[in-house]
C-alpha positions, -999 to 999 in steps of 0.1 A, spaced: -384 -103 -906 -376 -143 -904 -404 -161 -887 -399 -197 -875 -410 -216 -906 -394 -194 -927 -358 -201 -907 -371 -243 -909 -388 -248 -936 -415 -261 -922 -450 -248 -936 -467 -247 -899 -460 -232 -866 -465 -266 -855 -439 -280 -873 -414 -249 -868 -415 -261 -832 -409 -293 -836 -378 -287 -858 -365 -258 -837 -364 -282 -805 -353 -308 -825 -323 -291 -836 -315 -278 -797 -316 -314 -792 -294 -323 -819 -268 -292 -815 -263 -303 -776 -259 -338 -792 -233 -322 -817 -217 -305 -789 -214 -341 -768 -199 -360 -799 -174 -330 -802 -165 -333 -763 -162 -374 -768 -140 -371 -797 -111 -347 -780 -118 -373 -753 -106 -402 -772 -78 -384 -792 -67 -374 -756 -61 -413 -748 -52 -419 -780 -24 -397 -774 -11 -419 -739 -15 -453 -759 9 -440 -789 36 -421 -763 34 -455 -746 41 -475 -778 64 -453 -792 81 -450 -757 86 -489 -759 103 -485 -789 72 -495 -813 48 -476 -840 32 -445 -837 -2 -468 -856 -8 -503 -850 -26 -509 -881 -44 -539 -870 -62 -521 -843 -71 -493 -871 -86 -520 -891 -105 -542 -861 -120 -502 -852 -127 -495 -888 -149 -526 -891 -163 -521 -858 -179 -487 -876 -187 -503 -907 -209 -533 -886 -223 -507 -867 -230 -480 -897 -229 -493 -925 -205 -480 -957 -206 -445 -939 -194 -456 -910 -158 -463 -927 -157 -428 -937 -163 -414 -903 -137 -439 -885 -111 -429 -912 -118 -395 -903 -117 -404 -866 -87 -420 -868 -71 -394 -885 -78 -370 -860 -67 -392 -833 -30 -398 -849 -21 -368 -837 7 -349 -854 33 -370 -877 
């Protein structure tokens, strides 16, 4: 049988309970992010039929670059990494 420390880690019951709360806290977080993301490559979509629509790009690449820095101010290196990856997902299908 796992008790809570053995499933955390942690080497008190204290401490189990702290960690198991924390990481309800942190999957309903998870779960928010998610819901935010298929937000914004749901208006991601509009703005690219629009442009493409008009006649223009599927990427504006200076846009990609002023949001990549955004990240990167706001996160540091890592932050590039997850706004590439954010990006990518908000492309949509080539």
């Amino acid at each position: 049988m796992t008790t809570a420390t053995d499933a955390t880690g942690a080497h008190t019951p204290e401490a189990a309970g702290v960690i198991t709360g924390a990481r309800e806290r942190i999957d309903a977080l998870d779960d928010r992010i998610i819901g935010l993301i298929q937000e914004r490559m749901a208006v991601s979509a509009v703005i690219q039929d629009a442009r493409i629509a008009s006649g223009g790009r599927r990427v504006n690449l200076s846009r990609e670059t002023a949001v990549l820095g955004h990240y990167r101010e706001a996160l540091g290196k890592p932050g590039t990494a997850l706004a590439m990856t954010l990006l990518e997902l908000c492309r949509g299908r080539v």
